[in-house]
C-alpha positions as CSV (number, residue, x, y, z in Angstrom):
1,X,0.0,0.0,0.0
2,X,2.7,2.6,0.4
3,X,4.1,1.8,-2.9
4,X,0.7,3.0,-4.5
5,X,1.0,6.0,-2.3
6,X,4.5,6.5,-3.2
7,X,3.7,6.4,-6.7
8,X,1.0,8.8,-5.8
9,X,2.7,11.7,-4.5
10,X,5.2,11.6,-7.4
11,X,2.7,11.1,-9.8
12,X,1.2,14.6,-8.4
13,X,4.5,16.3,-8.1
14,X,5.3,15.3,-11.8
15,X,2.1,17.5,-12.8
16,X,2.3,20.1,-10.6
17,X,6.2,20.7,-12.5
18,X,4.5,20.3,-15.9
19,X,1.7,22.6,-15.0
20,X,4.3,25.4,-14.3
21,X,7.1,24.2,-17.0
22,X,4.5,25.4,-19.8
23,X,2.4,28.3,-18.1
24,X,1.7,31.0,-20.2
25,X,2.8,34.0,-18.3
26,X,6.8,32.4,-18.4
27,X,6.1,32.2,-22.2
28,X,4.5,35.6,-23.0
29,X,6.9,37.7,-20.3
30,X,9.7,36.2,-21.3
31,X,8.9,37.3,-25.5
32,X,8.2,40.5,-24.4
33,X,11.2,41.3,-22.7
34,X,13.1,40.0,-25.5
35,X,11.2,41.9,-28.1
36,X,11.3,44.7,-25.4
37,X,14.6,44.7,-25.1
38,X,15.6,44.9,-29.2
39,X,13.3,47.6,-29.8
40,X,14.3,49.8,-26.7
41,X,17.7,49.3,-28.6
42,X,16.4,50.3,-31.5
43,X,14.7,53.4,-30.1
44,X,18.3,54.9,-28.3
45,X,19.3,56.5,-31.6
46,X,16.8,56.9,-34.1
47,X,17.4,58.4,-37.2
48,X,15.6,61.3,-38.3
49,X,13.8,59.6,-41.0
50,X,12.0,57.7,-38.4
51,X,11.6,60.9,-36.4
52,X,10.1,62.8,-38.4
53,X,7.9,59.8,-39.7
54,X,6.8,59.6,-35.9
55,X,6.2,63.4,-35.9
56,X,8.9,63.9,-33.4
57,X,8.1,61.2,-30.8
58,X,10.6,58.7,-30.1
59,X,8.1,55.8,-30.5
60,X,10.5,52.9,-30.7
61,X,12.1,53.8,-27.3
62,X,8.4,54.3,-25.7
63,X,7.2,51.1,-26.9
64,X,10.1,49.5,-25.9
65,X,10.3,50.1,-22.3
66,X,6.1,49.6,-22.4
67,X,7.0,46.0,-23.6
68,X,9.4,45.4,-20.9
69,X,7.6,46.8,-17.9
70,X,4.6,44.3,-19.2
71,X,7.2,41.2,-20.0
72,X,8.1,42.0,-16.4
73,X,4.5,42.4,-15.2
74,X,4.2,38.8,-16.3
75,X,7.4,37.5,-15.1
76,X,7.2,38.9,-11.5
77,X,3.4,38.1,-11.2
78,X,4.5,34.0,-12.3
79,X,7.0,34.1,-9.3
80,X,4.7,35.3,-6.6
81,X,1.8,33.5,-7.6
82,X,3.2,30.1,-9.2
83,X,0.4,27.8,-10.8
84,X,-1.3,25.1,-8.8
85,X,-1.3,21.7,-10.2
86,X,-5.1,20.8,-11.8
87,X,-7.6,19.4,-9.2
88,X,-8.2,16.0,-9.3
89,X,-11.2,14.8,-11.4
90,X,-14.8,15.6,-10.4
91,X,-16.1,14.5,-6.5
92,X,-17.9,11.7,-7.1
93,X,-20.2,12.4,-4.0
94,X,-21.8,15.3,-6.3
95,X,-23.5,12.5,-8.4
């Protein structure tokens, strides 16, 4: 009997590290900050071709640092609040 609960408990621990290996907030945050982080660069310097195209407003910079404050968002919110491995199937008391 304490094989089966053995096999149990790993069984569970198994999902619970698949359930956050592939959550979606690790994935999204962490393309974000990458794209954030290549268009920030891109934004340091523009040229004035793409200032004047963006009527003075350094656009790439500001969208930029918008994309890494919300890959960040992400990745900070995964960390303190991690996801929970899915509930077991339904009670069968409810009928």
């Amino acid at each position: 009997m304490s094989d089966l609960r053995k096999e149990v408990s790993e069984l569970e621990q198994k999902s619970a590290t698949a359930a956050r290996l592939f959550d979606i907030r690790r994935i999204t945050g962490g393309l974000f900050v990458i794209y954030g982080v290549i268009v920030t660069i891109a934004g340091i310097n523009p040229s004035d071709a793409d200032l004047k195209k963006a009527q003075g407003v350094h656009i790439n910079l500001w969208t930029g640092l918008a994309m890494l404050v919300l890959g960040l968002f992400f990745l900070v919110r995964l960390k303190l609040r991690p996801a929970q491995a899915p509930a077991d199937g339904p009670d069968p008391a409810d009928g």
